[in-house]
C-alpha positions in Angstrom: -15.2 11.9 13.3 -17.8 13.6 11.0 -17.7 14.8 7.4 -19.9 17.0 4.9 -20.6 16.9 1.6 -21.2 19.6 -0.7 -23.6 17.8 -2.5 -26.3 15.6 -1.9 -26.5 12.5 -3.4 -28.7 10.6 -1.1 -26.3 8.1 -1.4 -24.0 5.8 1.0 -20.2 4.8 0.7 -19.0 2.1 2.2 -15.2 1.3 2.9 -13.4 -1.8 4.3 -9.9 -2.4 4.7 -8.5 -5.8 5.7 -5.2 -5.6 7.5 -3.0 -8.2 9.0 -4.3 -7.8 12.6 -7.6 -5.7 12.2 -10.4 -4.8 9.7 -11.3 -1.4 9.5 -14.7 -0.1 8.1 -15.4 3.1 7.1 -19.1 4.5 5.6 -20.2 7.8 4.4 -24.0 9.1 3.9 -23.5 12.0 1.5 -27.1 13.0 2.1 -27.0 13.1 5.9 -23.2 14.0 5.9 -22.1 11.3 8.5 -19.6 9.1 8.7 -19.5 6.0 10.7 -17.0 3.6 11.8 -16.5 0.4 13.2 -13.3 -1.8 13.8 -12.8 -5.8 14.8 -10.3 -8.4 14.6 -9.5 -9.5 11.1 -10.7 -13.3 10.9 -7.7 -15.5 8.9 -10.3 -18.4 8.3 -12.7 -16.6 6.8 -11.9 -12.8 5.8 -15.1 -11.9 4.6 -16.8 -12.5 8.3 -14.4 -9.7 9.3 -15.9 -7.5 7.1 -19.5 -8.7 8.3 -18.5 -8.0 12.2 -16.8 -4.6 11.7 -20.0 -3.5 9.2 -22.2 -4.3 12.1 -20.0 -2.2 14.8 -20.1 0.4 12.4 -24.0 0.5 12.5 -24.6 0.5 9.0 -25.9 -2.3 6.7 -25.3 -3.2 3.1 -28.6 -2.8 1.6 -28.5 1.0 2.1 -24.7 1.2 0.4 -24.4 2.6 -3.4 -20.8 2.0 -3.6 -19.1 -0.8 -1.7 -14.7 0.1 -1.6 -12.6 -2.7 -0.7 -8.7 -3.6 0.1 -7.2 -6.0 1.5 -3.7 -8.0 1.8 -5.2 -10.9 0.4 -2.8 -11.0 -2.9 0.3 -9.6 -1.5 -0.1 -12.2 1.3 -0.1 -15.4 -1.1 2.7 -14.2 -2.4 4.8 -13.4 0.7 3.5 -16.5 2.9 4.3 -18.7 -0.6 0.2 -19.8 -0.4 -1.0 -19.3 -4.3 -2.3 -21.6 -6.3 0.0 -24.5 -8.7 1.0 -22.4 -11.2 3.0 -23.4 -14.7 4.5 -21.1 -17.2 4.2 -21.0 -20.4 7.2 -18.9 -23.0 9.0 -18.9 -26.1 11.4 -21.7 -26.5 14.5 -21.3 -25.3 13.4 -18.8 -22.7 12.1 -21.0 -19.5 15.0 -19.8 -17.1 14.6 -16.4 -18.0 12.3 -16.3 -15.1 15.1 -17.9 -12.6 18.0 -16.2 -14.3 16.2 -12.7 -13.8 18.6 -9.6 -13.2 21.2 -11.4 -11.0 21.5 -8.6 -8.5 24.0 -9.1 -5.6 23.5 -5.6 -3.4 25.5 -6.7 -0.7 28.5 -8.4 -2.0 29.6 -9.5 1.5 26.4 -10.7 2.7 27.1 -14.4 3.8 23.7 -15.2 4.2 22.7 -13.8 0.6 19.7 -15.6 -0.7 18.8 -15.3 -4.0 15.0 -15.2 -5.6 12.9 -18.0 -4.9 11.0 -18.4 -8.2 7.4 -19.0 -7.5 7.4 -21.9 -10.7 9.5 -24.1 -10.7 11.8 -25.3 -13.6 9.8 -28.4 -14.6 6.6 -26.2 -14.1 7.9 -24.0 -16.7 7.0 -24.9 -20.9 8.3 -23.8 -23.9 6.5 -23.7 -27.3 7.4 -22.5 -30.5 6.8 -19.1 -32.3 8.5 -15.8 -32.1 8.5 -12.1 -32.8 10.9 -10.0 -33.8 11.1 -6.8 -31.2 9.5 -4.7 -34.0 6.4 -6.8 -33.3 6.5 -8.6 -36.7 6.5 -12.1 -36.7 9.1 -14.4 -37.7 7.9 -18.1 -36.3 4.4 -18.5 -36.2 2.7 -20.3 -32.7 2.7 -24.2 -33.0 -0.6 -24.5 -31.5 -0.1 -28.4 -32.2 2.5 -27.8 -29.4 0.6 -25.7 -27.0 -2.3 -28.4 -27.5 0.0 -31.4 -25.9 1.1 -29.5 -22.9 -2.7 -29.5 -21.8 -2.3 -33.7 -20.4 0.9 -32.6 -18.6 -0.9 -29.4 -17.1 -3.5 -31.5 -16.0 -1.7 -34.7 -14.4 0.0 -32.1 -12.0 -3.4 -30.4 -11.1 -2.4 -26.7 -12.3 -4.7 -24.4 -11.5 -3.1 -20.9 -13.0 -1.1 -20.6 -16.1 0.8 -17.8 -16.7 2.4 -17.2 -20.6 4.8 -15.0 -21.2 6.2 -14.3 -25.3 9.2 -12.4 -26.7 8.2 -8.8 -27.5 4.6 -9.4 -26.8 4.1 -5.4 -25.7 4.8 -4.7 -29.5 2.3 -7.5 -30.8 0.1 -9.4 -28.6 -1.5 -11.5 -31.1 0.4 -14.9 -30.5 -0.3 -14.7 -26.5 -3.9 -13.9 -27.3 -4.3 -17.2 -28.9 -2.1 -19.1 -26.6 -4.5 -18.1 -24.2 -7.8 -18.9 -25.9 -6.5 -22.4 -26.6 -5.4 -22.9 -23.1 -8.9 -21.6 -21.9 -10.4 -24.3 -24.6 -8.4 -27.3 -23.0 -7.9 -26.3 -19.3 -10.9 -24.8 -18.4 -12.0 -23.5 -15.2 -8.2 -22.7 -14.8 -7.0 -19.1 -14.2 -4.9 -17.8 -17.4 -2.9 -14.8 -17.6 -1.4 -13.5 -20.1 1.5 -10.6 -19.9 0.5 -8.2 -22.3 -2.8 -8.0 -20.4 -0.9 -6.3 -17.1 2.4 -4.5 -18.7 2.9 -3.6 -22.5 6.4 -2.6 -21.2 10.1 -4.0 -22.3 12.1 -6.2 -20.1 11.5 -9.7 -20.6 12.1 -10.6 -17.0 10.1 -8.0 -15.3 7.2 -8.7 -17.3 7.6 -12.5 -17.1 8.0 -12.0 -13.0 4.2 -9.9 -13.0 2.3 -12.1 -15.3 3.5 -15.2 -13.1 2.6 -13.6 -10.2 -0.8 -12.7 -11.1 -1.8 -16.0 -12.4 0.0 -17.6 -8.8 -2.6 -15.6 -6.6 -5.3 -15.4 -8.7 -7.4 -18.4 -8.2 -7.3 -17.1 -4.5 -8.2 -13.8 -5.3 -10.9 -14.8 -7.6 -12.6 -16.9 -5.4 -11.9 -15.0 -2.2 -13.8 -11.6 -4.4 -16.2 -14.0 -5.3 -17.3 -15.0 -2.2 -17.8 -11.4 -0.9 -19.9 -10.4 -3.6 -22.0 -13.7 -2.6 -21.7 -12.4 0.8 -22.9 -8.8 0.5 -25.8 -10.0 -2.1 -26.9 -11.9 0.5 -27.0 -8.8 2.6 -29.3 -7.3 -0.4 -26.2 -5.1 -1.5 -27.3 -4.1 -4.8 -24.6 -1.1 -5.6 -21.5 -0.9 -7.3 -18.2 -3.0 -5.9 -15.1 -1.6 -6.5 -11.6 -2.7 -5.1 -8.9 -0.5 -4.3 -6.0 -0.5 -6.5 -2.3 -0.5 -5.6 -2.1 3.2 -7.2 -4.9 4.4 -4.9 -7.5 4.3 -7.6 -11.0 2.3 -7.7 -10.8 -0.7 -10.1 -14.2 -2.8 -11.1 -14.3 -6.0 -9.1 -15.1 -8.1 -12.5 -10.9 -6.6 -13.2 -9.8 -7.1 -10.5 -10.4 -10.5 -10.9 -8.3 -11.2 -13.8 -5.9 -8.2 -12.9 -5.2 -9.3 -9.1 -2.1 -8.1 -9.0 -2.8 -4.6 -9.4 -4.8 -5.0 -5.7 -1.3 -5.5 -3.8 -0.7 -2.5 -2.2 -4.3 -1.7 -2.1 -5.0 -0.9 1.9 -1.4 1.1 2.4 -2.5 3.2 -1.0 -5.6 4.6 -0.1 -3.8 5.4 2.8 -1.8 7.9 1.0 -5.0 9.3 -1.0 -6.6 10.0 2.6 -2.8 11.6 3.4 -3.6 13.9 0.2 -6.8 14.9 1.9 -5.4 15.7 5.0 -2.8 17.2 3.5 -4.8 19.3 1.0 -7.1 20.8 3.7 -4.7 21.8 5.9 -2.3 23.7 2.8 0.4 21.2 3.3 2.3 20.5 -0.2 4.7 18.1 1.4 3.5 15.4 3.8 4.7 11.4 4.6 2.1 8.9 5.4 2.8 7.0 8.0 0.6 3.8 8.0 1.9 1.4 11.6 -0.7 -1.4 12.0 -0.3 -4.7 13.9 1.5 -6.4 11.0 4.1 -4.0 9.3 4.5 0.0 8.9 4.1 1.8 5.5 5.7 4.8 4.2 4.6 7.3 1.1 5.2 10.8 -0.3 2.7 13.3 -1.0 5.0 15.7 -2.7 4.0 18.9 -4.4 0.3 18.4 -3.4 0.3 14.8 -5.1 1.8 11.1 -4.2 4.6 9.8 -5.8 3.9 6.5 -8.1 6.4 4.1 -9.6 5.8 2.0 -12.8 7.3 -0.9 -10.8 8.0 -2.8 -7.5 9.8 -5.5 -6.0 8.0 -7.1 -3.5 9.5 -9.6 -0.6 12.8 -7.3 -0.3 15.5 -6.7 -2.9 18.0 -9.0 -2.8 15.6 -11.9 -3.1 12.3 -10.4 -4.3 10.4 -10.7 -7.7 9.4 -7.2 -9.3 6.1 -6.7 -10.3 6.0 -4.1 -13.4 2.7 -2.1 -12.9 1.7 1.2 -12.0 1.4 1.6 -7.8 1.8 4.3 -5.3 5.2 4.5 -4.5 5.5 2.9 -0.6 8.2 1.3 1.3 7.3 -1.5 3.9 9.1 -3.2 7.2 7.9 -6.0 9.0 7.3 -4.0 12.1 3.8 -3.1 13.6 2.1 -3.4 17.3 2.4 -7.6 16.8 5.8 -7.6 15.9 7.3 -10.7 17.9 10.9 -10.0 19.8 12.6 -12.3 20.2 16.8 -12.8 21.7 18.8 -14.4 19.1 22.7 -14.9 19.4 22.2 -12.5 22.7 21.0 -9.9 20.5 17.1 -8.5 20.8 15.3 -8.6 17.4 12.0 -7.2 16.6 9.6 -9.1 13.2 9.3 -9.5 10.7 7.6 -12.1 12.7 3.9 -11.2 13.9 1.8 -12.4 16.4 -1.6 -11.2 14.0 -4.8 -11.2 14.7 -4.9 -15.2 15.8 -2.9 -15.7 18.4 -2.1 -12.1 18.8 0.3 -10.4 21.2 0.7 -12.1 24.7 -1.9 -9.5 26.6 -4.8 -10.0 24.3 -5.1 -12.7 26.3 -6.6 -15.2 23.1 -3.5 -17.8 23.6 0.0 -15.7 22.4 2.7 -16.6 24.3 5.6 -14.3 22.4 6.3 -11.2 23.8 5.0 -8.1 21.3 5.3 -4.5 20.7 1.7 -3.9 21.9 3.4 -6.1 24.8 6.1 -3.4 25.7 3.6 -0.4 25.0 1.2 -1.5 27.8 4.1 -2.6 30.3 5.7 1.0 30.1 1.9 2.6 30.6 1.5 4.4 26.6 -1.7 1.8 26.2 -3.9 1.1 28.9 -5.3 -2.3 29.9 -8.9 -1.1 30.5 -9.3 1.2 27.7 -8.1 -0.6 24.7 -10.5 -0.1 21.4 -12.6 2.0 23.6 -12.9 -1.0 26.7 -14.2 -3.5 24.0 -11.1 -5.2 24.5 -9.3 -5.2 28.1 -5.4 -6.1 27.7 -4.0 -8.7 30.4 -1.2 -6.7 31.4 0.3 -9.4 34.0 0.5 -11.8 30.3 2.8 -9.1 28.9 4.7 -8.4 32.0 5.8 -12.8 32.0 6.5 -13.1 28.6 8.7 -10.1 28.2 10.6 -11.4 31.5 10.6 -14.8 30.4 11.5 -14.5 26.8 13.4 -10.9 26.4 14.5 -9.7 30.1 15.7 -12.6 31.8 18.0 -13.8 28.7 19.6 -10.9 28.0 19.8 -9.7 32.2 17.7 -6.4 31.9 14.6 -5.5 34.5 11.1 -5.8 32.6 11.4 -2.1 31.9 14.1 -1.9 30.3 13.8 -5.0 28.4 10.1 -3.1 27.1 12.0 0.1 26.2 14.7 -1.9 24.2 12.1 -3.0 22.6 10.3 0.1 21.6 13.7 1.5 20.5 14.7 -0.8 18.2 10.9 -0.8 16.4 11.0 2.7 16.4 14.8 3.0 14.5 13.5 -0.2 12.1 10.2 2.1 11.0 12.3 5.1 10.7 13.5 3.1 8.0 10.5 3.3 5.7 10.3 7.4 6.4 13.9 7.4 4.8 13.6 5.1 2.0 10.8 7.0 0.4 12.6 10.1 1.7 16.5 10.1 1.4 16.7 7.6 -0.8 14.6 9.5 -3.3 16.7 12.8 -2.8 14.5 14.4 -0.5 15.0 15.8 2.9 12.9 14.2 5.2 13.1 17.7 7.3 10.7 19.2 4.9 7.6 17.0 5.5 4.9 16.6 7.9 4.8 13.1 9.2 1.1 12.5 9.0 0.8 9.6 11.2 -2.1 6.5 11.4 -3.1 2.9 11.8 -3.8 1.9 15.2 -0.1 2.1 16.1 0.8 5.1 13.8 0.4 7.6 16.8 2.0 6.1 19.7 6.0 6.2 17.8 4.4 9.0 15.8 6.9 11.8 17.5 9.7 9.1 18.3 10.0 8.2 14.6 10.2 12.0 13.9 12.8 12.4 16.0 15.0 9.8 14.8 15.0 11.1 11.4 14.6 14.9 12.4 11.4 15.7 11.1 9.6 18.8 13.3 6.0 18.6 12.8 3.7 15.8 13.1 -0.1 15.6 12.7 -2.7 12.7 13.5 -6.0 12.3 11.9 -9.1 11.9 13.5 -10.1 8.3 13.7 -6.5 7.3 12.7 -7.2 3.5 13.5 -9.3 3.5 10.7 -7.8 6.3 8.2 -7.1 3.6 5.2 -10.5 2.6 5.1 -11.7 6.3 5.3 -8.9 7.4 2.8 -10.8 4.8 0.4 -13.7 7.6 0.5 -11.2 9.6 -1.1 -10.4 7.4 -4.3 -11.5 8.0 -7.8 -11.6 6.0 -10.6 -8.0 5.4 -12.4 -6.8 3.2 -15.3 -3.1 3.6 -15.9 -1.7 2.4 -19.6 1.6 1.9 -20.4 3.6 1.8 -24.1 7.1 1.0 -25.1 8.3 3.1 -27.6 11.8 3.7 -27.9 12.9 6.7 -29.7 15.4 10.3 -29.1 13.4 13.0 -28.1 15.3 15.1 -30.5 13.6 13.6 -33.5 10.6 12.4 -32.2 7.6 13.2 -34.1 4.9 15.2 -32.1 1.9 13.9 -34.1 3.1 9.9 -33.1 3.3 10.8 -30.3 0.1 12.3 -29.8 -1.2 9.1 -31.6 -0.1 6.4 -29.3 -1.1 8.7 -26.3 -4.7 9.3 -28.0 -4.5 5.1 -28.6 -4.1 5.1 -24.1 -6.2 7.9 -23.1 -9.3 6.1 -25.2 -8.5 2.9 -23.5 -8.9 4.5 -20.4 -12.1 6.8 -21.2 -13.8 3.4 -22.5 -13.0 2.1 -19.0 -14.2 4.8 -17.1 -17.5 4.9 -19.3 -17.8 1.1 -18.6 -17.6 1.9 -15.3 -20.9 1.6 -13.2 -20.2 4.6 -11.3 -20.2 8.3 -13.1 -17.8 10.2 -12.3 -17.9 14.2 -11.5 -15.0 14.9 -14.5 -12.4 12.5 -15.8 -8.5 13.8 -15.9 -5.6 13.0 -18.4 -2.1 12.7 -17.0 0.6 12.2 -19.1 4.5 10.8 -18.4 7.1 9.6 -20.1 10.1 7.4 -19.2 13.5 9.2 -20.5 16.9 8.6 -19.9 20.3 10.1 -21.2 22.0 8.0 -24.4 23.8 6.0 -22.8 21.9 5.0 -19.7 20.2 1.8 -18.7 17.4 2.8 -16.1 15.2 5.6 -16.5 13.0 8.4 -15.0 9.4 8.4 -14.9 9.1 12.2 -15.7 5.5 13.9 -15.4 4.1 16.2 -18.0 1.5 19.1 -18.2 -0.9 18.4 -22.1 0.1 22.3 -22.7 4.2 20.4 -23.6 2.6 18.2 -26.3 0.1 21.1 -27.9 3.1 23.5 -27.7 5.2 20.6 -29.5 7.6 22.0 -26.9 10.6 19.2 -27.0 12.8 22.0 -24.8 10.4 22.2 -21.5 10.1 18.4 -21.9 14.0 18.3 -21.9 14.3 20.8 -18.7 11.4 18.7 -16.9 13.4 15.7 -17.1 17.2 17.4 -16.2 15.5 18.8 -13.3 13.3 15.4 -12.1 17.1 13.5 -12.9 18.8 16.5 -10.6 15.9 15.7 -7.8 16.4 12.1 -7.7 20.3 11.9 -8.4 21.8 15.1 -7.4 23.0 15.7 -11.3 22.0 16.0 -14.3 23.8 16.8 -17.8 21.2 19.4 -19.9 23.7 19.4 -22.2 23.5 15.4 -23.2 20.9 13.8 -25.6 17.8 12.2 -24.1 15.4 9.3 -25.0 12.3 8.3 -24.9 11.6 4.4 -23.8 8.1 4.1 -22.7 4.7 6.8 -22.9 2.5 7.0 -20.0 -0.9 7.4 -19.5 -3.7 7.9 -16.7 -7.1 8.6 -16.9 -8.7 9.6 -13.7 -12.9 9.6 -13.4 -13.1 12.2 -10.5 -15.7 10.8 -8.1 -17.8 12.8 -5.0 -16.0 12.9 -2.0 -16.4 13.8 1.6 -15.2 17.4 2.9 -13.7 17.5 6.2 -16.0 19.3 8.6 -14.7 21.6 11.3 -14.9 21.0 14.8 -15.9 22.8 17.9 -13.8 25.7 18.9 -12.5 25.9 22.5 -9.9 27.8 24.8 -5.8 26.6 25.1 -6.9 24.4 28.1 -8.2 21.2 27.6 -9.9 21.1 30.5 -13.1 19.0 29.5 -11.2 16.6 27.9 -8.4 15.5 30.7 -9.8 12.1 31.9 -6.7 11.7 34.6 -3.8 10.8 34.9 -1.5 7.7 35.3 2.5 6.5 35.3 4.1 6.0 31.7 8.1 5.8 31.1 10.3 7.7 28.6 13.4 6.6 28.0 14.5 10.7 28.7 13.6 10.2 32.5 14.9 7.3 32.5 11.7 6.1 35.3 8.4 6.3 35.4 6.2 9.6 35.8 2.7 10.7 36.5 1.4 12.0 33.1 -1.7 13.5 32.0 -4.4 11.7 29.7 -6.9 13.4 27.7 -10.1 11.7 25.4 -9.5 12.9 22.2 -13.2 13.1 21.3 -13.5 15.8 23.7 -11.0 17.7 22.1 -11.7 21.1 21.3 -10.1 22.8 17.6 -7.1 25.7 19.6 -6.9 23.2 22.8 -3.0 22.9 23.2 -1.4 20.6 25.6 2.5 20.3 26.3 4.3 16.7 26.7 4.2 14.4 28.2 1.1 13.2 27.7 -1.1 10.6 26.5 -4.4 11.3 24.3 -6.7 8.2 24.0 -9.4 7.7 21.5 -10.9 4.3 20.8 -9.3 2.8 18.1 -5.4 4.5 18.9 -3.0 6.3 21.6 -1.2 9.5 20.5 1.9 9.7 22.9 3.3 13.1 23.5 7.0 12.9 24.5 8.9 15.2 26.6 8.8 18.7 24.8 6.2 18.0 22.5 3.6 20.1 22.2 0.2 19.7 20.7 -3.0 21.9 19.3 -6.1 21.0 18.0 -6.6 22.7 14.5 -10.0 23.3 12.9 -10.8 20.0 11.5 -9.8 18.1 14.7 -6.5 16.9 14.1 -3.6 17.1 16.3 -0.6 18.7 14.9 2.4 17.9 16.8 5.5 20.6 17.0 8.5 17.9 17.7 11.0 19.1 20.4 14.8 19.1 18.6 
């Protein structure tokens, strides 16, 4: 894969991604225009020595890098695997179980097995201290600092190492958490302290209690762990700029990041969307899904309209036992279901993950002590990977491995041959990602038939067309070098800061210069940021929202809005935008009913240099230079196993077609063509995929 760049910097990007099972590297030299890869194992022990190894593969070294991009699963890991640091909470009195209490959902009334949220403090972790405010802000009890002081010897007998403090109405007046925190900083020091106005100047006492708890929980972890890669890389004579990747897809200082960890939780499957934008963009596609499959799980987001779709808020571990987190982040829907997925016969029923087999043991045929059958298992039994060519013959597969344990722990149990026991497999992965595509889809009131499924990961490309077909999308298109395309969609990222204000009011009545005001109070936030900022950007870019809902109603509707509304003072198009965003996502809407306003919005973008996609070779229909031979592979529609065709994708020419089934090999993926399918190489050297019905 190559890029351009219009202009020349002289300067060198350089992009990791840490996954569950690889890490990814990705580095572009906008004065000599080329990319470089590289791709390794992700090392659980030590993360950072990843990042070392797949840097080296990639040929490129840290001293010549101006800007150093980074994501990882380190946060939203600590908080799924239960790993973070001894946290205590710290709130208004009479308000400790408002954290346990929460929202008291119950989705599935008849769910025997219904769990509810595990809080990650437990009750006699959680403190009360006097003060309050009332919800105008004002104050009514002051802060007994007396009392704050004498938690500090009950903090430290149960070695805390994070303290999170939440306070009534604290988004309308910070100034009591402020202090809470300095004193806390005075007596426990060396401890990580959050405080909740600091991540979400939002209502909801819950939501915002449930965020500022999390971020203190994995922050010592993230601290250190961001730490120790900037000792890492300084030892490599890095001298540039690190930036980590935030959940919306934007570039966040690392110094932030730091106290703001939990705004790096989606950060790897997020820059997979911006690099989804990209694709998407170049080719004149306004509505495309990313499709991110890797050896752990399988992302989904929406590029609609020529932009992705964001949420203000999240729940993360699944919904009817998950914690929300209330900040900005790309909207993205996640299974447990990726090339390590363990299956496993329960009850006499075949299951596939959550459970993975990662990068240490890994699946059975990576031959480094697994012993559970895997996807990647079932994909090499039924001839879509091959044993000898795996990440480009770096890493042969033990196929006879894969072949036992699927007999021994899938096949034999339920009485199926090997085959069939690998297809199962593959069929129930497939319908569990199809999953994702539709909750980000369908769920949102969108058909999924109008998309491109832009497809990635290392796995992304061989369910790519199955996935489509179980959810009757028609085009498909994989990127070049899609077993790296987060870490290259990190290229893509610009500087962001997203800001947030409560401010309840009807929008009938709502005064055009106060509003203005508290947006001009955001937007300078976010232009002092950007100018803080060690890189420059090209331009920075206001975006303004606001959250609405009809009287009456209890959620609401994040509802974007062009600056020409608010210079206008034009309360009607604001009311239209939001009847027609409410139509979109709920199949009504009432223009006749009052609306109000319940939170302002804003995000300021500092535009950064980027690569542009540089067109390939052009060649005939036949891909003759690029078929490489052929071997046997089953689809479930022949029901046996059949001589198919295999090209290498790198000698791919832009107008070579090729009609399924086939396989096309590159050497970090496996794009499997099913029966039907039918492929063609466009300009930029991606495959788009025309999905039989």
């Amino acid at each position: 894969m190559a890029a351009t760049n219009n202009e020349n910097s002289g300067t060198m990007a350089l992009a990791t991604d840490i996954g569950g099972t690889f890490t990814d590297v990705a580095s572009f030299d906008a004065a000599t225009g080329r990319l470089r890869l590289g791709k390794t194992l992700t090392t659980p022990h030590a993360l950072v020595e990843g990042i070392e190894t797949g840097v080296d593969k990639a040929q490129v070294r840290f001293a010549d890098a101006a800007v150093f991009l980074h994501g990882t699963t380190v946060a939203i890991n600590a908080l799924l695997e239960r790993t973070g640091a001894p946290t205590a909470l710290v709130t208004t009195e009479g308000f400790r179980d408002v954290y346990e209490i929460g929202r008291v959902n119950r989705p599935d009334s008849y769910n025997l097995f219904f769990a509810k949220h595990d809080p990650l403090v437990p009750r006699h972790r959680r403190y009360e201290v006097s003060e309050r405010l009332l919800a105008s802000g004002e104050p009514l009890e002051p802060l007994d600092e007396a009392q704050l002081r004498a938690l500090a010897p009950a903090l430290r007998a149960q070695s805390i190492d994070a303290v999170a403090i939440l306070f009534l109405h604290c988004y309308r007046n910070p100034d009591h958490e402020r202090r809470a925190k300095a004193v806390l900083q005075e007596l426990l020091p060396g401890a990580f302290i959050s405080a909740s106005h600091e991540l979400s100047q939002e209502y909801r006492e819950f939501e915002r209690c449930s965020t500022v708890v999390a971020n203190a929980y994995v922050g010592p972890r993230v601290r250190d762990y961001l730490a120790q890669i900037e000792r890492r890389i300084a030892q490599r004579d890095f001298r540039g700029t690190f930036l980590v990747v935030q959940s919306t897809g934007g570039l966040l200082s690392a110094d932030r990041a730091k106290r703001e960890c939990i705004r790096m939780l989606e950060s790897g499957p997020a820059a997979g969307v911006i690099g989804t934008r990209a694709i998407a963009q170049a080719l004149g596609l306004d509505n495309a899904i990313a499709f991110d499959m890797g050896g752990t799980t399988a992302k989904a987001g929406v590029i609609l309209d020529g932009q992705p779709l964001t949420t203000g808020s999240a729940l993360i571990g699944g919904y009817e036992k998950a914690l929300p987190v209330q900040i900005p982040m790309m909207d993205i829907f996640e299974v447990g279901t990726g090339g390590g997925s363990i299956a496993r016969v329960e009850h006499g029923a075949l299951l596939v993950g959550p459970q993975s087999a990662g990068a240490e043991p890994g699946p059975a045929c990576y031959g480094r002590g697994g012993t559970d059958p895997t996807v990647t298992d079932a994909n090499l039994v039924l001839g879509r990977l091959s044993a000898s060519h795996f990440l480009g013959g770096e890493m042969p597969l033990d196929e006879a491995a894969a072949v036992a344990t699927l007999r021994d722990k899938v096949a034999t149990p339920l009485e199926l041959d090997v085959v069939e026991a690998a297809d199962g497999i593959l069929r129930i992965a497939v319908t569990k990602m199809s999953y994702a595509v539709k909750a980000v889809t369908t769920a949102r009131g969108l058909d999924a038939g109008d998309f491109a499924l832009v497809a990635y990961g290392g796995a992304g490309p061989l369910h790519a067309t199955a996935i489509a077909r179980e959810i009757g999308m028609r085009r498909v298109v994989i990127p070049r070098a899609p077993g790296h395309f987060s870490a290259f969609g990190m290229l893509f990222a610009d500087l962001r800061y997203d800001f947030v204000r409560t401010w309840f009011t009807d929008l009938q009545s709502a005064a055009f210069e106060t509003l203005d005001a508290v947006f001009d109070e955001l937007e300078t936030q976010g232009r002092a940021a950007i100018a803080a900022a060690a890189v420059v950007p090209k331009e920075v870019h206001i975006g303004r929202s606001m959250d609405m809902r009809y009287v009456g109603q209890e959620h609401v509707v994040a509802v974007d809005l062009p600056i020409e509304f608010f210079t206008r003072r034009d309360r009607a198009a604001i009311k239209r935008a939001f009847d027609e965003e409410h139509r979109r996502r709920y199949a009504t809407s009432a223009p006749a009913e009052p609306v109000e306003i319940a939170s302002l919005r804003a995000t300021v973008t500092g535009v950064t240099q980027k690569p542009v996609l540089e067109a390939i070779g052009r060649g005939s229909a036949e891909p003759a230079a690029a078929l490489t031979g052929s071997r046997p592979v089953y689809f479930s529609a022949f029901g046996a196993f059949r001589e198919v065709p295999t090209f290498s994708r790198p000698k791919l020419l832009a107008g070579n077609c090729i009609v399924g089934p086939a396989i096309v090999e590159e050497h970090a993926s496996t794009t499997v063509l099913m029966p039907g399918d039918s492929l063609e190489v466009d300009a930029f050297g991606n495959l788009g995929i025309s999905v039989e019905s």
